[in-house]
Every structure is written in structure tokens, then in C-alpha cells.
ZAMARGU-4260 file (C-alpha; in steps of 0.2 Angstrom, whole numbers, plus 5000, padded with zeros to 4 digits):
<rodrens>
0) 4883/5000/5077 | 4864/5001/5073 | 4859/5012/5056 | 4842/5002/5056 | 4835/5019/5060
5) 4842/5029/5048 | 4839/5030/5028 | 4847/5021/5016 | 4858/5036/5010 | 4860/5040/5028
10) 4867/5021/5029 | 4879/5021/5014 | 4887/5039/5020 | 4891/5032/5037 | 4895/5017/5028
15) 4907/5025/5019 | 4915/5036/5034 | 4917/5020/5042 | 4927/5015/5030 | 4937/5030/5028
20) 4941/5028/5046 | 4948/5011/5048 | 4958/5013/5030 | 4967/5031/5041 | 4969/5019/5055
25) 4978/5004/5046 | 4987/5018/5034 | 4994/5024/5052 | 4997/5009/5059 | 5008/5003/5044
30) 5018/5019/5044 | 5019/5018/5063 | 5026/4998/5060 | 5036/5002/5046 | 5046/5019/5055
35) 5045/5006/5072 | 5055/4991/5063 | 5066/5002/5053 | 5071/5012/5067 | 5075/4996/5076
40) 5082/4983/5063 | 5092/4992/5050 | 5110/4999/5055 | 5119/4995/5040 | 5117/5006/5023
45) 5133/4999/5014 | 5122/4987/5005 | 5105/4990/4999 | 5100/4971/5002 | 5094/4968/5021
50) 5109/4957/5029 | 5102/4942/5039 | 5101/4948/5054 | 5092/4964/5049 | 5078/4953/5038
55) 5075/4941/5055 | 5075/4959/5068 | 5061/4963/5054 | 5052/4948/5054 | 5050/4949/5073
60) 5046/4966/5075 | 5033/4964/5064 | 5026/4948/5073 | 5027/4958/5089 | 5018/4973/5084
65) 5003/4961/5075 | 5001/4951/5092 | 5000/4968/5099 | 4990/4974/5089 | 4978/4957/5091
70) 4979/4961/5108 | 4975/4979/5110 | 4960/4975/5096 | 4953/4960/5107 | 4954/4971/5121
75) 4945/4984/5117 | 4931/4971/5108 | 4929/4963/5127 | 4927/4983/5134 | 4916/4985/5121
80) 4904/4969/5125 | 4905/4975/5144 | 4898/4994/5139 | 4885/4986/5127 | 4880/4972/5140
85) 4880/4986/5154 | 4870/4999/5143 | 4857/4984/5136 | 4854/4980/5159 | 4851/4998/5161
90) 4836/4999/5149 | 4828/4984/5155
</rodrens>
């Protein structure tokens, strides 16, 4: 996004918003992996250590949801590109 038009308290409060935003994002993001993941790899609660199995069904779902999540981000950066290239033809 460009602030270039905007003062430089005008800059650091968007700034800052920003930045609120993507921390809520990746705060919901790790709740949403961590209830995902648990939900789906531990069965067992006679131990309070994770069996094998349970710590290998965690270290896949996780890798699954990151290369989603790679995935889904790279999408949206290629939609993004296209709006900004189709927005940047219409004003010439």
C-alpha cells in the first residue's frame, strides 16, 4: 500500500494498524493449527508425553497446514498483482 500521501503520523498509525492486523491474523492462525492438530493427533491422555505416533500426526499436520497456508498466501499475492496490474492499465 502507498502512504506517500499521507503525514508522517498519518504513516506510523497505519503502520501500526497494520501491524496489529497481521499479529490477530497469525495469533488466529496458530489457534486454528493448534485446535486442528490436536483435534487430529492426540487420542491418548493416559500419558502426558506424546506417544510416537501422536508426535509424527503432529509434525505433519503442521507441515500440511504451513504449505497451505504458503499456498493460499502465494495465491492471494498473484490476485493481488493481477488487480494492481489491471487497476495500473486502466489509468493509462
Amino acid at each position: 500500500m502507498d502512504f506517500s500521501s499521507f503525514t508522517s503520523a498519518e504513516q506510523a498509525h497505519m503502520t501500526k494498524i497494520i501491524e496489529k492486523r497481521q499479529m490477530t491474523d497469525f495469533l488466529k492462525m496458530y489457534a486454528n493449527l493448534t485446535e486442528k492438530c490436536f483435534n487430529a493427533c492426540c487420542n491418548d491422555f493416559t500419558s502426558k508425553a506424546l506417544s510416537s505416533k501422536e508426535d509424527q500426526c503432529i509434525l505433519n499436520c503442521t507441515e500440511k497446514f504451513i504449505k497451505h497456508s504458503e499456498r493460499v498466501g502465494a495465491r492471494f499475492a498473484e490476485a493481488n498483482a493481477d488487480i494492481q496490474a489491471a487497476a495500473q492499465q486502466q489509468q493509462s
